[in-house]
SEGUPA-276975 format. One record per residue (C-alpha): residue number from 1; residue in three letters; x, y, z. Coordinates in steps of 0.05 Angstrom, whole numbers, plus 32768, in hexadecimal, padded with zeros to 4 digits. Layout:
<atom NUM,ALA,<X,Y,Z>>,
...
end
This chain:
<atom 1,UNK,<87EE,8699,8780>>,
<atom 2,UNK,<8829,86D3,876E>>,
<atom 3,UNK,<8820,871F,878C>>,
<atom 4,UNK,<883A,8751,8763>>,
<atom 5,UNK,<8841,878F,878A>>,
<atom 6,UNK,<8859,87D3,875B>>,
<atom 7,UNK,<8881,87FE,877B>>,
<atom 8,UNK,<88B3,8822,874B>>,
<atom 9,UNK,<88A5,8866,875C>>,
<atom 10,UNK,<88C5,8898,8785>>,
<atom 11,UNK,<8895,88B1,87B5>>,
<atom 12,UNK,<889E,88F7,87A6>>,
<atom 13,UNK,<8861,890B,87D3>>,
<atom 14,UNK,<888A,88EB,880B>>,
<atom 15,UNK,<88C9,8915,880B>>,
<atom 16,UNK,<88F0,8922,882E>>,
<atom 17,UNK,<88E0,88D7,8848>>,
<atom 18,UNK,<88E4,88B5,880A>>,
<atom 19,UNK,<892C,88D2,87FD>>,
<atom 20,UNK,<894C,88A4,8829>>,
<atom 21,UNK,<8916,8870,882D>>,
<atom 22,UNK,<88ED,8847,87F4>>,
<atom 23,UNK,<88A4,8860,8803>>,
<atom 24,UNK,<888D,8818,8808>>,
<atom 25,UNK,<88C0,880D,883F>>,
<atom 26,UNK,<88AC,8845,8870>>,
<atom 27,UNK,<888D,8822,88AE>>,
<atom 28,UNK,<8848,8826,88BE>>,
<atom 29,UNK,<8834,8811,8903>>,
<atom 30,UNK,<887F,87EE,890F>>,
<atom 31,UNK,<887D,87D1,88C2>>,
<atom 32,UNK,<8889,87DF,8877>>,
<atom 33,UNK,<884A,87F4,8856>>,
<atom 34,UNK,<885C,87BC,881B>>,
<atom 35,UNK,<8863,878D,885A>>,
<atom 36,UNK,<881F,87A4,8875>>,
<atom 37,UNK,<8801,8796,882A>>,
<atom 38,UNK,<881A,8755,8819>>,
<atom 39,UNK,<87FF,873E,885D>>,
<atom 40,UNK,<87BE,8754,8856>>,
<atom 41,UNK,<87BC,873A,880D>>,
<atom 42,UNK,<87D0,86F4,8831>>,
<atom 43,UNK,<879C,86F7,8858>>,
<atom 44,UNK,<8769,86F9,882D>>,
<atom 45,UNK,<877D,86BA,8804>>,
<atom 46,UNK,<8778,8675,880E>>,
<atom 47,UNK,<87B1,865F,87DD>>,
<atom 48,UNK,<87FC,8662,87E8>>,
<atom 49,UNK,<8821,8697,87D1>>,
<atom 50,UNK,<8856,8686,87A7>>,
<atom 51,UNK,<887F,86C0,8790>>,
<atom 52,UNK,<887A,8703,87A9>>,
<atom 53,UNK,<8892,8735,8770>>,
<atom 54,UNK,<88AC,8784,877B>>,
<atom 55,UNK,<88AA,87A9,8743>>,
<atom 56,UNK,<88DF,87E2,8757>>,
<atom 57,UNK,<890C,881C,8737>>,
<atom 58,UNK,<8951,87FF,872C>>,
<atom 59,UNK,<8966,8847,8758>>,
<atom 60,UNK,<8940,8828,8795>>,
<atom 61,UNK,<898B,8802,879F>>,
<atom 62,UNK,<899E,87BA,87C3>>,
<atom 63,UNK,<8989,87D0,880E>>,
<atom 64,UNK,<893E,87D7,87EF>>,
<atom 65,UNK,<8943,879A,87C9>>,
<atom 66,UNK,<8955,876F,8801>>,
<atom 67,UNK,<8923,878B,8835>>,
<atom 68,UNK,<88F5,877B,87FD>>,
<atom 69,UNK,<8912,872B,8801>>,
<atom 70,UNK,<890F,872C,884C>>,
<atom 71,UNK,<88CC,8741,884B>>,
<atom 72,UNK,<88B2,870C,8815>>,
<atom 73,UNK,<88D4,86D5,8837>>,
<atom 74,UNK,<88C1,86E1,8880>>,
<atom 75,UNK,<887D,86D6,8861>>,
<atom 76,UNK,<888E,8690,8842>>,
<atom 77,UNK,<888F,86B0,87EF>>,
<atom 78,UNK,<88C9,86AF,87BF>>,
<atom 79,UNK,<88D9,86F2,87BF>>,
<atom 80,UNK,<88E2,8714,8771>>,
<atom 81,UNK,<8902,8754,8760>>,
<atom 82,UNK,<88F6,8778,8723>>,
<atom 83,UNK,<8905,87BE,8701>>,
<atom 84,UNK,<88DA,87E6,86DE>>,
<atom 85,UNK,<8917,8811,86BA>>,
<atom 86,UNK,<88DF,8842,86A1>>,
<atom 87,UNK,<889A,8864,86C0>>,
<atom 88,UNK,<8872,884B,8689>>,
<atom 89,UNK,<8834,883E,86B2>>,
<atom 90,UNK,<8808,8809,86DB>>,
<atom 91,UNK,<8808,87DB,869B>>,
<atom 92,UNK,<885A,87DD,8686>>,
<atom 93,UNK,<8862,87D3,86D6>>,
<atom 94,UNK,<8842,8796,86DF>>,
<atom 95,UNK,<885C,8779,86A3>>,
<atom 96,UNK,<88A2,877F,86BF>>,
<atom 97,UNK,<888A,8742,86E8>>,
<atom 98,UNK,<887C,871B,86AC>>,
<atom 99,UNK,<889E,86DB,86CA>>,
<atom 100,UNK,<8867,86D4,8705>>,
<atom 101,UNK,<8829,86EE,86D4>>,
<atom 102,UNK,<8812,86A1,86D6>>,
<atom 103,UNK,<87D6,867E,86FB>>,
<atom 104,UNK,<87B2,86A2,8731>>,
<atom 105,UNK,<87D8,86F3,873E>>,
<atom 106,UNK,<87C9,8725,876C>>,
<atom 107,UNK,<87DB,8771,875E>>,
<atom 108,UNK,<87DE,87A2,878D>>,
<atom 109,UNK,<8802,87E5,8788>>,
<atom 110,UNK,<8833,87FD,87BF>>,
<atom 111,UNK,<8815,883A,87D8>>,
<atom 112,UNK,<87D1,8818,87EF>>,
<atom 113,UNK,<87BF,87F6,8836>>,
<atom 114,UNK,<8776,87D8,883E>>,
<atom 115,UNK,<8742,87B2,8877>>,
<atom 116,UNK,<872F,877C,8853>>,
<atom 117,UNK,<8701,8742,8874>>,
<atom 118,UNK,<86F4,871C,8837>>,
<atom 119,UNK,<8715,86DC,8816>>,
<atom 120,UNK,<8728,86E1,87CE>>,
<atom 121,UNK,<86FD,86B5,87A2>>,
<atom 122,UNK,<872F,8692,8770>>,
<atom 123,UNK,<86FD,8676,8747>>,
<atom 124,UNK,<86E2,86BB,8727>>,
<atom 125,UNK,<870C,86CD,86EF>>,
<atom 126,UNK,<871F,8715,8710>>,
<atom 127,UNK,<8714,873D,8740>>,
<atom 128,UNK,<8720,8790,8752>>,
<atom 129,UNK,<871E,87AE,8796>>,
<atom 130,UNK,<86F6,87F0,8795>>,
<atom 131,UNK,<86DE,8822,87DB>>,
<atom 132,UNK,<869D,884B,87D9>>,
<atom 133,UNK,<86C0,8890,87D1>>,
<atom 134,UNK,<869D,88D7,87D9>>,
<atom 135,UNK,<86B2,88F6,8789>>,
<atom 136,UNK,<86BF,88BA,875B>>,
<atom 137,UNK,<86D9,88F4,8728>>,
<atom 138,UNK,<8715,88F0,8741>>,
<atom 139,UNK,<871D,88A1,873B>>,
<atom 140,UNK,<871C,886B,870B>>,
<atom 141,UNK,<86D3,884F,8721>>,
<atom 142,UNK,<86B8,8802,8712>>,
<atom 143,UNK,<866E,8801,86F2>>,
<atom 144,UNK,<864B,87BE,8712>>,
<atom 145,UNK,<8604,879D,8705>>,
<atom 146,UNK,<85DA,8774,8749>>,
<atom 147,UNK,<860F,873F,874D>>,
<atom 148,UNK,<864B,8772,8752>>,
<atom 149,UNK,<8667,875B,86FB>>,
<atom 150,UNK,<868C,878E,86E6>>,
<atom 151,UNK,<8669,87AC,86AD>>,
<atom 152,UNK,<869F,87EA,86A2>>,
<atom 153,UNK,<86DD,8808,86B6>>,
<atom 154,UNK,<86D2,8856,86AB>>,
<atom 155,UNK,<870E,8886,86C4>>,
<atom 156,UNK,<86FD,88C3,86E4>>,
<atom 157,UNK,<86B5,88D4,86CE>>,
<atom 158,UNK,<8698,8913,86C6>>,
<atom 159,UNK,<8656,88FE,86D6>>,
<atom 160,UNK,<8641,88CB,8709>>,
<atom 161,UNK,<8641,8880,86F7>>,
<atom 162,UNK,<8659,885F,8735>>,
<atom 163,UNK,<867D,8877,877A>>,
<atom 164,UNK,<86AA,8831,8777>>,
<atom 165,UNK,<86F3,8847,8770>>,
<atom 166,UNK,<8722,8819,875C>>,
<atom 167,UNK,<8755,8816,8799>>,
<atom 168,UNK,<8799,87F3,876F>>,
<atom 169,UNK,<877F,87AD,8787>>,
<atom 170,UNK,<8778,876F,8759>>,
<atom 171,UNK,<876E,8728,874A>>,
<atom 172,UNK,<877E,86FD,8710>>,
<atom 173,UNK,<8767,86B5,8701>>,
<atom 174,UNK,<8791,86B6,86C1>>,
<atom 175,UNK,<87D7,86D6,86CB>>,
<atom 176,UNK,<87E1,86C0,868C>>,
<atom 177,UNK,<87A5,86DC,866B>>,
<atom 178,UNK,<87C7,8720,8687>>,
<atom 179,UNK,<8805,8726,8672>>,
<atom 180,UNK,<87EC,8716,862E>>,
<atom 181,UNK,<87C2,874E,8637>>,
<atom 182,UNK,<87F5,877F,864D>>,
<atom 183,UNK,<8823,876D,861D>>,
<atom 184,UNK,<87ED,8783,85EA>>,
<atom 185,UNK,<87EB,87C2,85FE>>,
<atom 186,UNK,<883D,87C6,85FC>>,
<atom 187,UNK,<8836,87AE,85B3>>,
<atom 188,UNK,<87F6,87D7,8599>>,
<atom 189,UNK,<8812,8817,85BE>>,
<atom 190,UNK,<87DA,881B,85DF>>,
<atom 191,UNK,<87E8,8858,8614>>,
<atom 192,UNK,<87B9,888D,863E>>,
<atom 193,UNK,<87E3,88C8,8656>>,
<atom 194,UNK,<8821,88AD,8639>>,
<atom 195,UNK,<881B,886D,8662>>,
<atom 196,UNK,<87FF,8826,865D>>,
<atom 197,UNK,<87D1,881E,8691>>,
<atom 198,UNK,<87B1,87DD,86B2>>,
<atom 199,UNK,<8762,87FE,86A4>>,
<atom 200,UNK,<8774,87F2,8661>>,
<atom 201,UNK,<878A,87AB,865A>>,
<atom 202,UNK,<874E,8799,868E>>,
<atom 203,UNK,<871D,87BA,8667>>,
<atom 204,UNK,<872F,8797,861D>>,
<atom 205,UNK,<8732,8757,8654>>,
<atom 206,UNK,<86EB,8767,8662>>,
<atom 207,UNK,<86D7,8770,861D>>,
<atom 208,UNK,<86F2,872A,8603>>,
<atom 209,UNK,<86C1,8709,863C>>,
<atom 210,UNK,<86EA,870D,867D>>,
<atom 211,UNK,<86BE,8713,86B9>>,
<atom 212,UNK,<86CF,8741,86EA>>,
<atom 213,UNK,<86B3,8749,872F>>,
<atom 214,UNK,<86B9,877B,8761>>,
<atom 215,UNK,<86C9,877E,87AF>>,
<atom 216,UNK,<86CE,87AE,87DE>>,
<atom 217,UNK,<86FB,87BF,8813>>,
<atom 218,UNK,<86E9,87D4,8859>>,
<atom 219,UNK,<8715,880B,885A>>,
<atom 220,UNK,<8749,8822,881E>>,
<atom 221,UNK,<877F,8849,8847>>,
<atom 222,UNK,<87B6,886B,881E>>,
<atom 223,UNK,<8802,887F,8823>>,
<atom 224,UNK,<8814,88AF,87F6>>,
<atom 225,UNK,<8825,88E7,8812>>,
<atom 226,UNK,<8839,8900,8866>>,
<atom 227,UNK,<87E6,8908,887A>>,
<atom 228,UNK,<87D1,88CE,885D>>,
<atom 229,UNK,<880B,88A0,8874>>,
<atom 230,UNK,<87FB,88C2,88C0>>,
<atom 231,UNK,<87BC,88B1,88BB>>,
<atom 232,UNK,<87BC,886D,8898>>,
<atom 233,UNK,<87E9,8861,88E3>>,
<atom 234,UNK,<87B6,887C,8909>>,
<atom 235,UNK,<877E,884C,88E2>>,
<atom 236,UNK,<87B3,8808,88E7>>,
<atom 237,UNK,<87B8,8816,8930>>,
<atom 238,UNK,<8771,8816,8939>>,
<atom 239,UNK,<876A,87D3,890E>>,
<atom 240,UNK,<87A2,87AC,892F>>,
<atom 241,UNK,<8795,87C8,897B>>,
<atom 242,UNK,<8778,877E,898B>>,
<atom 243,UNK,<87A3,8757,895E>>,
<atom 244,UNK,<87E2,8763,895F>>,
<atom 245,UNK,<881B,8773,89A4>>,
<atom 246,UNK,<881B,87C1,898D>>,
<atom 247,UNK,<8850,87D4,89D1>>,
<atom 248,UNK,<8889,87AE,89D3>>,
<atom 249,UNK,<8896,878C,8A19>>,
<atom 250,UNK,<88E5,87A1,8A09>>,
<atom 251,UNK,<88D1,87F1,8A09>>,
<atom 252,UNK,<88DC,881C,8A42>>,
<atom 253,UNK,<88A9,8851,8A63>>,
<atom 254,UNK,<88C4,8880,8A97>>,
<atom 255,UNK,<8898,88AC,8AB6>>,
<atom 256,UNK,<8868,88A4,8A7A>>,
<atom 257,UNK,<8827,889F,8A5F>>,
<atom 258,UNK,<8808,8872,8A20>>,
<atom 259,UNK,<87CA,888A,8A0B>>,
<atom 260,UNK,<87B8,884B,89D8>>,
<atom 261,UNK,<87AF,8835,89A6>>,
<atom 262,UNK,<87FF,8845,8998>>,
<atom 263,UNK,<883C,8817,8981>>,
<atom 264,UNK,<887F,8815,89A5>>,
<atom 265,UNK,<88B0,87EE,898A>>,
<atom 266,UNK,<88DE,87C8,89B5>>,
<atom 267,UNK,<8927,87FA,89D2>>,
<atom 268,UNK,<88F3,883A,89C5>>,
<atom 269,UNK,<88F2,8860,8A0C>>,
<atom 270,UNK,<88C5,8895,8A21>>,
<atom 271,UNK,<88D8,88BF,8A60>>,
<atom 272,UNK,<88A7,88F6,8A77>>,
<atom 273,UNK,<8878,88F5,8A33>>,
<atom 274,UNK,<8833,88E6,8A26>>,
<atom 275,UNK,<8833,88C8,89E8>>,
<atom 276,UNK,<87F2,88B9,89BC>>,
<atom 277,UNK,<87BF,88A2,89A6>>,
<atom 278,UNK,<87D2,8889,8964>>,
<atom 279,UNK,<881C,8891,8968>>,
<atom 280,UNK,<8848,8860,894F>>,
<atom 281,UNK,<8895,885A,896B>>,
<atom 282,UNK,<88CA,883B,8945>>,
<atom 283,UNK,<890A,8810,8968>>,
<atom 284,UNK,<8939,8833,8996>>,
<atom 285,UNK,<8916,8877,898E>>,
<atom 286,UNK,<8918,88A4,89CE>>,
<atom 287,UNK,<88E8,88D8,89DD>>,
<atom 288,UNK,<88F1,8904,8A1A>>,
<atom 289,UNK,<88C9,8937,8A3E>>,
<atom 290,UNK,<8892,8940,89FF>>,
<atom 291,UNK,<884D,8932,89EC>>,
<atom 292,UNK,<8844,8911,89A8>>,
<atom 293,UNK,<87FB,8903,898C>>,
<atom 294,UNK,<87E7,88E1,8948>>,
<atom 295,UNK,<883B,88DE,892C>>,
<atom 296,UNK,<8864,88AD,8918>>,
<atom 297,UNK,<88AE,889F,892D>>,
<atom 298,UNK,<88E6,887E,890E>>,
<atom 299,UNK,<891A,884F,8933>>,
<atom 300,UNK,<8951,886C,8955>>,
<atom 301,UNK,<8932,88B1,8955>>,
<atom 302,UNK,<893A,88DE,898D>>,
<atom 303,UNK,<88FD,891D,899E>>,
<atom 304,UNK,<88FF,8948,89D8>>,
<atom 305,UNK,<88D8,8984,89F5>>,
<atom 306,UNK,<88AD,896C,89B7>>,
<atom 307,UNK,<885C,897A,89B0>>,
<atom 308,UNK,<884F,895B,896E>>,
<atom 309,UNK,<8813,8944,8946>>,
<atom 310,UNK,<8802,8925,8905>>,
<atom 311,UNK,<8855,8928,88FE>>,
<atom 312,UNK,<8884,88FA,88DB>>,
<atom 313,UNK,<88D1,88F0,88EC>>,
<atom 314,UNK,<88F8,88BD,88CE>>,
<atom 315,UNK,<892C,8895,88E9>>,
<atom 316,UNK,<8963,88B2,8917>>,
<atom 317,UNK,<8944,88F9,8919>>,
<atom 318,UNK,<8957,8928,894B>>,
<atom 319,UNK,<891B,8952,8960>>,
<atom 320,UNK,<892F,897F,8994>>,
<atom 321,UNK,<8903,89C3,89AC>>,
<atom 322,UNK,<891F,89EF,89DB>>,
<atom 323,UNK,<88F6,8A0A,8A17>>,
<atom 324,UNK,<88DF,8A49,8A0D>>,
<atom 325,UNK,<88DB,8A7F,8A45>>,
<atom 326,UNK,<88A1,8AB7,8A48>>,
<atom 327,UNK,<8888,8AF2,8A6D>>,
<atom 328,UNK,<8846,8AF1,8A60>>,
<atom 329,UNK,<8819,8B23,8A7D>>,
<atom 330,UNK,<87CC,8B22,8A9C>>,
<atom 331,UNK,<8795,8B1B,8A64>>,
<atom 332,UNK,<87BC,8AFC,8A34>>,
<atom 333,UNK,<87C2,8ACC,89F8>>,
<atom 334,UNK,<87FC,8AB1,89D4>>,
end
């Protein structure tokens, strides 16, 4: 099986993070969110993964590109970079990975983390991960009979046909099948909003007698912008609390307290803090003298006289508050 992960925007809700940072690469409990993705999509299949393929902006530059290689090969895949030179949509974007669009694929866009306890069932012809959501109007929804066959794709609808969103997670049998698919709506022009977009090329697919099935995800926890990434750290944390070493042994806490679930990477130091829950702590950061709830921290950052929540710093920050001093009579409130 190939992965082909999209990732070629700029994560413009993520600023000033993204600026210095691919979005796909900021760390989520100690790891890239693409990292994070991949290994959950691993985890649901039986097969091998063969190639792993990035679709990236050529302005993400060489650092990105071989973070992307490290992380493909630490997990045993050929890793695959490719440009999409142009935002021409979900379509044009996969398409850029036309050399892996063979045998079994599995998509899945950058900006999306899921709980998945299921196995992916190669022998359906494809498959699309959809969440129970609260308004389907604002989603591209799946329409399903008893046996969970997709019987329509319908984007955004105005009145209620289904409250299954699509989450930006799918399977192929035929890669093939696909890129033949995409390519057609390249040649006939085919566009919605001035892009060419994956609904499209699934729905003609659908047409022409490809079955599609859906599943659903336990959970479908986004990264797209500071609250949601905060949050999607507090919900990993949670997950991963029993099943992964969350505090490394190589940290150092002075005078401190943990409140779990929280991750501390190995050289971070806390002296006189009370950090968490749900705070994650990247390499050789230092916090002094602060209390930090529901944040995240890059490596090598330094906070002091800090009391922060549902808070973001990048890497080598220095977040510094100064004391204040008051005279602050009976009675009152500040």
């Amino acid at each position: 099986m190939n992965i082909i992960i999209p990732m070629a925007g700029m994560g413009k809700r993520m600023r000033p993070h993204t600026l210095t940072t691919a979005k796909p690469l900021i760390p989520v409990v100690g790891k890239p969110i693409v990292q994070r993705l991949v290994e959950d999509i691993m985890a649901t299949s039986n097969q091998a993964v063969g190639t792993i393929a990035f679709i990236i902006s050529p302005a993400f530059g060489k650092e990105v590109e071989n973070h992307l290689c490290q992380v493909a090969t630490s997990l045993g895949a050929t890793p695959l970079i490719c440009y999409q030179h142009e935002a021409l949509g979900t379509a044009h974007a996969i398409l850029c990975a036309s050399e892996v669009l063979t045998g079994n694929v599995f998509v899945a866009f950058a900006d999306t983390l899921f709980d998945a306890r299921f196995s992916i069932d190669n022998t359906k012809d494809a498959i699309v991960w959809t969440q129970k959501v609260d308004d389907p109007s604002a989603f591209g929804v799946v329409k399903h009979n008893e046996n969970n066959e997709i019987e329509a794709f319908v984007e955004k609808p105005k009145d209620f046909v289904s409250d299954l969103a699509i989450i930006g997670v799918y399977y192929f049998k035929d890669g093939v099948r696909l890129k033949a698919e995409l390519q057609r709506l390249i040649d006939l022009n085919i566009k919605l909003k001035g892009e060419y977009q994956l609904t499209d090329a699934m729905d003609n697919m659908l047409q022409n007698g490809v079955k599609f099935y859906t599943d659903q995800v336990n959970e479908w926890l986004d990264c797209g912008n500071k609250d949601a990434t905060v949050f999607t750290n507090q919900r990993i944390l949670e997950l991963k609390r029993n099943s992964e070493q969350l505090i490394s042994p190589q940290s150092k806490c002075v005078n401190s307290t943990i409140i779990e679930p929280c991750y501390i990477a190995e050289d971070a130091e806390l002296h006189n803090s009370v950090v968490g829950p749900h705070v994650s702590i990247g390499k050789g950061a230092k916090i002094y003298d602060s209390r930090i709830v529901n944040s995240i921290i890059g490596n090598e950052t330094t906070v002091k006289n800090a009391n922060l929540n549902n808070s973001m710093l990048g890497k080598s920050v220095s977040f510094v508050e100064i004391p204040k001093e008051c005279s602050i009579g009976d009675y009152s409130t500040l």
